[in-house]
FIKOLZA-1660 file (N, C-alpha, C; in steps of 0.1 Angstrom, whole numbers, plus 5000, padded with zeros to 4 digits):
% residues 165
   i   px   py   pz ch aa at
   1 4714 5904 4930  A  X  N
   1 4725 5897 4924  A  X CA
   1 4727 5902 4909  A  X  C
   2 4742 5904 4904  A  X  N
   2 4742 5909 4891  A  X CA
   2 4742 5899 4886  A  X  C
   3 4740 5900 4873  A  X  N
   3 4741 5886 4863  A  X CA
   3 4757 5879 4865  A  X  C
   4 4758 5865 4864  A  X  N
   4 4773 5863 4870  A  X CA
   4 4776 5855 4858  A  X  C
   5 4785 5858 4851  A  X  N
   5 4786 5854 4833  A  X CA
   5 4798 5838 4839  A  X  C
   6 4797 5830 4833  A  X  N
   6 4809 5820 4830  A  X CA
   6 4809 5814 4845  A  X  C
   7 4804 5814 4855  A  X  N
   7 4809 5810 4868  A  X CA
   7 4819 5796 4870  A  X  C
   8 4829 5803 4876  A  X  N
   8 4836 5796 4881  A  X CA
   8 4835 5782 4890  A  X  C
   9 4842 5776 4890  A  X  N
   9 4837 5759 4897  A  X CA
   9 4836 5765 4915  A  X  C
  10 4846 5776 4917  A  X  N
  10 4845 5775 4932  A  X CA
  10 4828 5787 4935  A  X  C
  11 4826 5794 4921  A  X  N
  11 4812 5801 4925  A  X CA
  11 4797 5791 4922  A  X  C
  12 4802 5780 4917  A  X  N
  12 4794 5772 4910  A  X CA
  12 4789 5756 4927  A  X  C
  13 4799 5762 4934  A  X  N
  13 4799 5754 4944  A  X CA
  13 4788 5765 4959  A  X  C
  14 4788 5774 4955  A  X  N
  14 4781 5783 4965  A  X CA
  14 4766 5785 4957  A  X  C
  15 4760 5781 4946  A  X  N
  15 4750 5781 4943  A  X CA
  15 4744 5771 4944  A  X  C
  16 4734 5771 4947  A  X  N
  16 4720 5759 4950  A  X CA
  16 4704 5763 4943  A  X  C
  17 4705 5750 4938  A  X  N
  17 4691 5751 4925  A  X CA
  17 4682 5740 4932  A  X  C
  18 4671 5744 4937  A  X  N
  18 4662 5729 4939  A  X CA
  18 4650 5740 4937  A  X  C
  19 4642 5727 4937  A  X  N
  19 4623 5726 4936  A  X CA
  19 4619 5726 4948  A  X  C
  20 4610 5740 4946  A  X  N
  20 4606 5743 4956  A  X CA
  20 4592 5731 4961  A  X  C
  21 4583 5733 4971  A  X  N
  21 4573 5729 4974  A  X CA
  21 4561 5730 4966  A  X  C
  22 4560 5742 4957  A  X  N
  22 4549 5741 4950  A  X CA
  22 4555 5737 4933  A  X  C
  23 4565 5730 4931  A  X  N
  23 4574 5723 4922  A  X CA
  23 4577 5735 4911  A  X  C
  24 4581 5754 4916  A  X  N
  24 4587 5755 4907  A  X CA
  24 4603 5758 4911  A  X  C
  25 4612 5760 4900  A  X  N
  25 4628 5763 4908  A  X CA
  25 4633 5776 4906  A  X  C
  26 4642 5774 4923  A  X  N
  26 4646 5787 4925  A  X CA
  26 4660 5782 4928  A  X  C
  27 4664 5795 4927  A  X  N
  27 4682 5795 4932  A  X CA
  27 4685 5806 4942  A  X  C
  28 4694 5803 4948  A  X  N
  28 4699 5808 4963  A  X CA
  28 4715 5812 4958  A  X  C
  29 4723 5820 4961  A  X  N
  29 4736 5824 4963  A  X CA
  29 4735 5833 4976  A  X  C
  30 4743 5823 4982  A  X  N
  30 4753 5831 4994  A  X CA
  30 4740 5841 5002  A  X  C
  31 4728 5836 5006  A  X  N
  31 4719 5844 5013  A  X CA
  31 4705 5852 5000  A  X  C
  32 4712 5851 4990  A  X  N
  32 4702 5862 4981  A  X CA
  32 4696 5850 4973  A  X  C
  33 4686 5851 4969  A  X  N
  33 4675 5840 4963  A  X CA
  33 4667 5847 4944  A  X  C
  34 4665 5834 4938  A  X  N
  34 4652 5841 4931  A  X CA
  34 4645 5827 4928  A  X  C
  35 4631 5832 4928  A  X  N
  35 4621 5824 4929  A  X CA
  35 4616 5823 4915  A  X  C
  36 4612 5809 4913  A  X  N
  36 4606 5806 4899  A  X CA
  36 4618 5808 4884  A  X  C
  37 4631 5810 4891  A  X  N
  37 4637 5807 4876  A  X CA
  37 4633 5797 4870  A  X  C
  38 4637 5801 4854  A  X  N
  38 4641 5791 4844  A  X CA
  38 4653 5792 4839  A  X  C
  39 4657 5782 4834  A  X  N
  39 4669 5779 4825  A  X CA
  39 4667 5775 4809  A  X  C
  40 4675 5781 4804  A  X  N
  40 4678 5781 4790  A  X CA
  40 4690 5776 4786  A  X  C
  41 4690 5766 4774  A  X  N
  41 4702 5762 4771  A  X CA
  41 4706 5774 4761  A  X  C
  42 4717 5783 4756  A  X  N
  42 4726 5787 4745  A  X CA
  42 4725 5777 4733  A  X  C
  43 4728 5765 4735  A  X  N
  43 4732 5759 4726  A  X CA
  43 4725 5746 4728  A  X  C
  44 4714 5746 4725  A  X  N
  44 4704 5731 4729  A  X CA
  44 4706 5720 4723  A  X  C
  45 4715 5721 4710  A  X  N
  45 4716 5707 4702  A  X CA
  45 4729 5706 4703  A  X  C
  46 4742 5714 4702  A  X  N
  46 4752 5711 4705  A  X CA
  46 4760 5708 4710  A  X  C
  47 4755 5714 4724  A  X  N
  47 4764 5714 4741  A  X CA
  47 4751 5717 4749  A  X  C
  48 4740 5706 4753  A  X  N
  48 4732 5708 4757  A  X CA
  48 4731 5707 4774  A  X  C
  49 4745 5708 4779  A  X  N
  49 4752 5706 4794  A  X CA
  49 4758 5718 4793  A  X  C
  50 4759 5728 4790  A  X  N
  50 4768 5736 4789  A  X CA
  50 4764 5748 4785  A  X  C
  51 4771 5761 4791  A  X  N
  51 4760 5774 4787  A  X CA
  51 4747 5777 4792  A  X  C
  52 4741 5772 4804  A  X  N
  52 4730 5776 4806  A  X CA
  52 4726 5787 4813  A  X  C
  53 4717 5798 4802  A  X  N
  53 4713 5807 4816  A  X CA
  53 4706 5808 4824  A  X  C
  54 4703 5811 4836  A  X  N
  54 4695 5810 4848  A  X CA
  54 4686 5825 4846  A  X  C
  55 4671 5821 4843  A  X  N
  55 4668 5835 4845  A  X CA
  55 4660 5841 4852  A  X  C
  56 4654 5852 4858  A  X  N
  56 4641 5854 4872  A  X CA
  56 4631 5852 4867  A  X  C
  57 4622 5854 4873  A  X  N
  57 4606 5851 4868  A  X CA
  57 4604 5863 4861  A  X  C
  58 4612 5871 4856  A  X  N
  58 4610 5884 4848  A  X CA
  58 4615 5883 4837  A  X  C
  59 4621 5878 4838  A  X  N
  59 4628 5870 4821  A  X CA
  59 4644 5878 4825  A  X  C
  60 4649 5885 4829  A  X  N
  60 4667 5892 4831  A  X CA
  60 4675 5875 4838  A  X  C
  61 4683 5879 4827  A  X  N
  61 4692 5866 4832  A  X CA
  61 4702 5871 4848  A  X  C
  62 4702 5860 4859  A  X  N
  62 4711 5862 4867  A  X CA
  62 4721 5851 4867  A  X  C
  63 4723 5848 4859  A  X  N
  63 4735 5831 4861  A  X CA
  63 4736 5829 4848  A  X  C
  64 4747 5829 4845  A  X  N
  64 4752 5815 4832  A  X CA
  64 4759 5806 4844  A  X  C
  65 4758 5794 4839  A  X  N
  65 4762 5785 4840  A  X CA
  65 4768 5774 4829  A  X  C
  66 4783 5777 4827  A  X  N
  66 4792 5772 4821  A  X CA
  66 4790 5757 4822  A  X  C
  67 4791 5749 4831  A  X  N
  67 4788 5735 4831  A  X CA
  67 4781 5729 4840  A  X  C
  68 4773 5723 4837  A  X  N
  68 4762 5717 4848  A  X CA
  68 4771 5708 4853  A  X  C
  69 4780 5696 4853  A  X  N
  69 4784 5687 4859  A  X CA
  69 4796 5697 4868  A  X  C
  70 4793 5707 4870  A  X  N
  70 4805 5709 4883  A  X CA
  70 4791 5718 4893  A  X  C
  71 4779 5714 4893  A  X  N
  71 4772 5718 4903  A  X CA
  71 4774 5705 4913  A  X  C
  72 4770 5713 4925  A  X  N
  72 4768 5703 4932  A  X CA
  72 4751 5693 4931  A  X  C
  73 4757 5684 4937  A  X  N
  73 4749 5669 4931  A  X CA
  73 4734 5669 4935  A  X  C
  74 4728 5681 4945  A  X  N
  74 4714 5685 4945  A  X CA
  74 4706 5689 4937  A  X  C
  75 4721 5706 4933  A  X  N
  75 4711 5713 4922  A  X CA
  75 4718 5706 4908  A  X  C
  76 4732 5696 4907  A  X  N
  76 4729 5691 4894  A  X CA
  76 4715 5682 4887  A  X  C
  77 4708 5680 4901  A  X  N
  77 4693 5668 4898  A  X CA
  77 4688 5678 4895  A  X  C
  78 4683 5690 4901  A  X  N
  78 4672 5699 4897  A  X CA
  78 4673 5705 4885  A  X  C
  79 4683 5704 4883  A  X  N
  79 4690 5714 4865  A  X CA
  79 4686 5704 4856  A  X  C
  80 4689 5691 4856  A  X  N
  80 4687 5682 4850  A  X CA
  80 4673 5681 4847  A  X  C
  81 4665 5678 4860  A  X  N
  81 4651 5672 4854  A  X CA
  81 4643 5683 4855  A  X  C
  82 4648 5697 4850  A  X  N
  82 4640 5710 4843  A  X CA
  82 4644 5710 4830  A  X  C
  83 4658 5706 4829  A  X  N
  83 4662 5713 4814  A  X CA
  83 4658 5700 4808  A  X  C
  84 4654 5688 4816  A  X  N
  84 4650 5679 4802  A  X CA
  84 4631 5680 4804  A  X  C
  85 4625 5684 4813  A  X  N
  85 4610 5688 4816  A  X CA
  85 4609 5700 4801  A  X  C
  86 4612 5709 4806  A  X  N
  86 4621 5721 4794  A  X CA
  86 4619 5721 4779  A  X  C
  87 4627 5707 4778  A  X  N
  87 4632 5704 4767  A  X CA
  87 4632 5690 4758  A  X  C
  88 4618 5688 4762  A  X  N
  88 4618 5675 4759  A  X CA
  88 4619 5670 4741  A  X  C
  89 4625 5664 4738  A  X  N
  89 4623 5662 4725  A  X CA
  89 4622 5646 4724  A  X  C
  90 4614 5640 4721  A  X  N
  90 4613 5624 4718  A  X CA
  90 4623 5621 4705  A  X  C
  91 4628 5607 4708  A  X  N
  91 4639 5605 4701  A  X CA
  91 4634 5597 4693  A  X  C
  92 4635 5596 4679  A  X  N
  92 4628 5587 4667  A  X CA
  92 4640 5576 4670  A  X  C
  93 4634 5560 4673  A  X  N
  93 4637 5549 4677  A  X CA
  93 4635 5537 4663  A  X  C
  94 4623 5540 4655  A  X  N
  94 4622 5535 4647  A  X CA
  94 4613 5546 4634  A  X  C
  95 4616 5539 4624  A  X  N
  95 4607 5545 4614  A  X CA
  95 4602 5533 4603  A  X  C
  96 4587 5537 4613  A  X  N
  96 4573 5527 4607  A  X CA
  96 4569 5522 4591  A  X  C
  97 4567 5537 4586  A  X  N
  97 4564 5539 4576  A  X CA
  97 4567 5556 4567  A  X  C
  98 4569 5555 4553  A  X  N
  98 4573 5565 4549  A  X CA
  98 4564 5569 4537  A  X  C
  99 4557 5578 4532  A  X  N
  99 4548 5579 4523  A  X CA
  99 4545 5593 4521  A  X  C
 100 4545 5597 4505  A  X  N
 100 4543 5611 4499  A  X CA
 100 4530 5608 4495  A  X  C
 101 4521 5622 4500  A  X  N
 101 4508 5620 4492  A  X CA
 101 4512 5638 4488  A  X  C
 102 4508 5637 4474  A  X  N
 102 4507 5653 4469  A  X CA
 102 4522 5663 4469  A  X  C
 103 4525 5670 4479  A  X  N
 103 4532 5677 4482  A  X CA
 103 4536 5673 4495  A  X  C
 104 4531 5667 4503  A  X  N
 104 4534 5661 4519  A  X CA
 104 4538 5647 4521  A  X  C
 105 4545 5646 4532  A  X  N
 105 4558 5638 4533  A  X CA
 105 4547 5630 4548  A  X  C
 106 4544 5617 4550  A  X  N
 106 4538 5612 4562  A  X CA
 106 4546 5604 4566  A  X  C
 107 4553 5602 4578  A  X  N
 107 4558 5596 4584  A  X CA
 107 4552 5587 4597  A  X  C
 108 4548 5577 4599  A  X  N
 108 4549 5566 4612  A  X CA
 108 4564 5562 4615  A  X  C
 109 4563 5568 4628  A  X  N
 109 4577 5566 4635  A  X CA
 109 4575 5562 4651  A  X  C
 110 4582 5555 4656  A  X  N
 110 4581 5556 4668  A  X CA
 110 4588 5561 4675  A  X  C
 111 4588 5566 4689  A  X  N
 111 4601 5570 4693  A  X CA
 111 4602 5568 4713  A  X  C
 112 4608 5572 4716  A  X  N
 112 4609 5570 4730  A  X CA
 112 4599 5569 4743  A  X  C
 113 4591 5581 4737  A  X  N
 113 4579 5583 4741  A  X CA
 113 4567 5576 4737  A  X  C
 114 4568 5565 4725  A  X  N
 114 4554 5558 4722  A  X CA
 114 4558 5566 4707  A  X  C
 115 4547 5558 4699  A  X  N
 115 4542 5558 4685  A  X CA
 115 4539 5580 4681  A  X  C
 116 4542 5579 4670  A  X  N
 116 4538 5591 4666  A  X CA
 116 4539 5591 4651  A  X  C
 117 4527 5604 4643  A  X  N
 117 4532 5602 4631  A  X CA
 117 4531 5615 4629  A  X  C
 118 4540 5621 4617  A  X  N
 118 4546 5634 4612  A  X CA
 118 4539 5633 4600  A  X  C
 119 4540 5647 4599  A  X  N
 119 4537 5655 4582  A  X CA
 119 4543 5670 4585  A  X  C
 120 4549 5664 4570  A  X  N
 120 4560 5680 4563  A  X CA
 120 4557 5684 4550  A  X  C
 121 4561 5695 4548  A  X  N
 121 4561 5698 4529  A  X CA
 121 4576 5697 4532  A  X  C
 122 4584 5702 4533  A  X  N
 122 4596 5706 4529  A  X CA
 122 4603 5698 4535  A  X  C
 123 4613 5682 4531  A  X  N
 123 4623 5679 4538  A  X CA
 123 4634 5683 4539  A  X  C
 124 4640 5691 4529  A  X  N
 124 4653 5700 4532  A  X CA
 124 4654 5707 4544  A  X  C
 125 4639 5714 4543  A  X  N
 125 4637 5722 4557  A  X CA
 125 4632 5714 4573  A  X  C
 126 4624 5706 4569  A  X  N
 126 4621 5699 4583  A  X CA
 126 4630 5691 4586  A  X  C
 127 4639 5686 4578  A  X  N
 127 4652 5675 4588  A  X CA
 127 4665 5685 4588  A  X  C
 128 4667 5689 4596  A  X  N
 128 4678 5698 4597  A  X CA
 128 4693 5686 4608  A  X  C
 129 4707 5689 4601  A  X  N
 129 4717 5685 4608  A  X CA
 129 4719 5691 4620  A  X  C
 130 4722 5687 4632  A  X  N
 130 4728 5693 4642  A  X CA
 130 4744 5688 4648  A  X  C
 131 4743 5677 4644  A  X  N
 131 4759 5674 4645  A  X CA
 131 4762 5657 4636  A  X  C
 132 4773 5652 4642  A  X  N
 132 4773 5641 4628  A  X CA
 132 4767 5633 4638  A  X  C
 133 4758 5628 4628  A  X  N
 133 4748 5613 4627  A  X CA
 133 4737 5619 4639  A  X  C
 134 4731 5633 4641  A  X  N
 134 4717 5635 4650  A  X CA
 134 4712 5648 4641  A  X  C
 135 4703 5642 4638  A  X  N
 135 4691 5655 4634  A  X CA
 135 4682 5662 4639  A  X  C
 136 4673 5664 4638  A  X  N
 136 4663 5676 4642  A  X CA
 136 4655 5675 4635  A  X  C
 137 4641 5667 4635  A  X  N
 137 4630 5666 4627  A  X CA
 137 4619 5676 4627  A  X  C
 138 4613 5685 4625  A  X  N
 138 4603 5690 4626  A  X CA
 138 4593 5689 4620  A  X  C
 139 4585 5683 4625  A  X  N
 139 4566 5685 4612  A  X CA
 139 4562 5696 4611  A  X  C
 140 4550 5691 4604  A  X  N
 140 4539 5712 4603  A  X CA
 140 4536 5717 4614  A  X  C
 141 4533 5712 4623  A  X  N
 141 4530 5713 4636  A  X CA
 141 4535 5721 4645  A  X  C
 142 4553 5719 4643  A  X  N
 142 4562 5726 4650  A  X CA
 142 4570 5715 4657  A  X  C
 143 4561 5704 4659  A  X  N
 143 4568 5689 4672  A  X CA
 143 4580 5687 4662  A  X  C
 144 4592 5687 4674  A  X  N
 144 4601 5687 4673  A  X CA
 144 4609 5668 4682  A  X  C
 145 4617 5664 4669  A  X  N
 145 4620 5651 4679  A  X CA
 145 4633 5649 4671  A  X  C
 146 4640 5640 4680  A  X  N
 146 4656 5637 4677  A  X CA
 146 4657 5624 4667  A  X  C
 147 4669 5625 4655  A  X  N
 147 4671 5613 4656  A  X CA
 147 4684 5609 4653  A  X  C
 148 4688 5601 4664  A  X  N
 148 4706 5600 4665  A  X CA
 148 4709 5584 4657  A  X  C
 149 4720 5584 4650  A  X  N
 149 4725 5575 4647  A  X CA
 149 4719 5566 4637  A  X  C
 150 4710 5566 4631  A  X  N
 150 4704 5559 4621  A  X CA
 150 4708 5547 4619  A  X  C
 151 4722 5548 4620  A  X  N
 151 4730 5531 4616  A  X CA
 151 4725 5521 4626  A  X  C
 152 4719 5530 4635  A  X  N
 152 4724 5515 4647  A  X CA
 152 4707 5513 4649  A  X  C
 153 4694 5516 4640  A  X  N
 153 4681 5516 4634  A  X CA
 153 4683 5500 4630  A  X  C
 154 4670 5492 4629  A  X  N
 154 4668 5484 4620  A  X CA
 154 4670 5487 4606  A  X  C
 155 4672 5475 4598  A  X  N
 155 4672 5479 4583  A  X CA
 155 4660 5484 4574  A  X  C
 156 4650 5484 4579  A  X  N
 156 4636 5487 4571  A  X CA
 156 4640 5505 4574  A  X  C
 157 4640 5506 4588  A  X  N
 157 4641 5522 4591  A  X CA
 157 4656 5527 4587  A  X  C
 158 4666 5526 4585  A  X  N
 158 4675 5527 4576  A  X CA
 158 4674 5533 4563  A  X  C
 159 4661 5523 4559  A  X  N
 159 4661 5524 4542  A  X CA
 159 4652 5535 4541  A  X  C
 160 4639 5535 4547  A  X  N
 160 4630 5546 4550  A  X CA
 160 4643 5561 4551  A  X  C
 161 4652 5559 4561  A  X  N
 161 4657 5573 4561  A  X CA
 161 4663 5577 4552  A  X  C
 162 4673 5566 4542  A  X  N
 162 4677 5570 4529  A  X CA
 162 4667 5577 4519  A  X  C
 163 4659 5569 4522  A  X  N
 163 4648 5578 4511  A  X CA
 163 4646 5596 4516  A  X  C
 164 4646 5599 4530  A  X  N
 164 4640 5611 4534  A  X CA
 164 4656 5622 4530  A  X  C
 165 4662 5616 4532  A  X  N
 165 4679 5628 4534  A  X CA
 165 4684 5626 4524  A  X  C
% end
């Protein structure tokens, strides 16, 4: 199969994405298969449905996939719970506590996933915008977690974020 750029809804309807038996995924067109793809978002913070490429267990891409909501409803489940397996980023729910010691920034937050706490030097650099009202936190670490909407936060975590941005 050549790489198939932008597919169309009626080629988007002849492709099938599921998990296999030994839970990794493969894709099938029209008789020809590949085993163990992954998928990659293009654009993971700002059209994270959108743009995905399909690639072999060799890493050569064979599929973009322009929009996941016009797969069919099998392989939209399987696309789904890889690209979020994938891509998991816990979403900051609350923010605990906020405290500078020295040069580093400590954070107690909790988030979707349960309690967690960060350390940064640089907040310019570790809170980055991705679109209006969602960020992109990253600690020293590399852990990477969301945080949307701040307004709709308690007021303690509110005030905590004013202080960080």
């Amino acid at each position: 199969m050549n790489p198939l750029f932008f597919l169309s809804h009626s080629e988007l309807s002849k492709i099938r994405l599921f998990r296999a038996s030994d839970g990794s995924l493969h894709l099938e067109q029209e008789g020809k298969g590949f085993v163990r793809v992954t998928l990659i978002r293009s654009f993971p913070y700002s059209m994270p449905d959108r743009f995905i490429s399909v690639r072999s267990a060799e890493g050569h891409e064979v599929a973009m996939i322009q929009d996941v909501k016009h797969l069919a409803e099998d392989s939209f489940q399987a696309v789904r719970e890889e690209l979020d397996r994938y891509y998991m980023i816990p979403n900051i729910t609350q923010i605990l506590a906020v405290r500078k010691r020295g040069s580093e920034w400590h954070l107690q937050v909790d988030t979707n996933y349960g309690p967690a706490a960060l350390v940064m030097d640089t907040l310019h650099e570790n809170i980055q915008p991705v679109a209006d009202s969602r960020w992109i936190v990253t600690d020293n670490e590399g852990r990477r977690f969301e945080l949307s909407d701040p307004e709709q936060m308690d007021a303690q975590s509110r005030e905590y974020w004013k202080k960080l941005i």
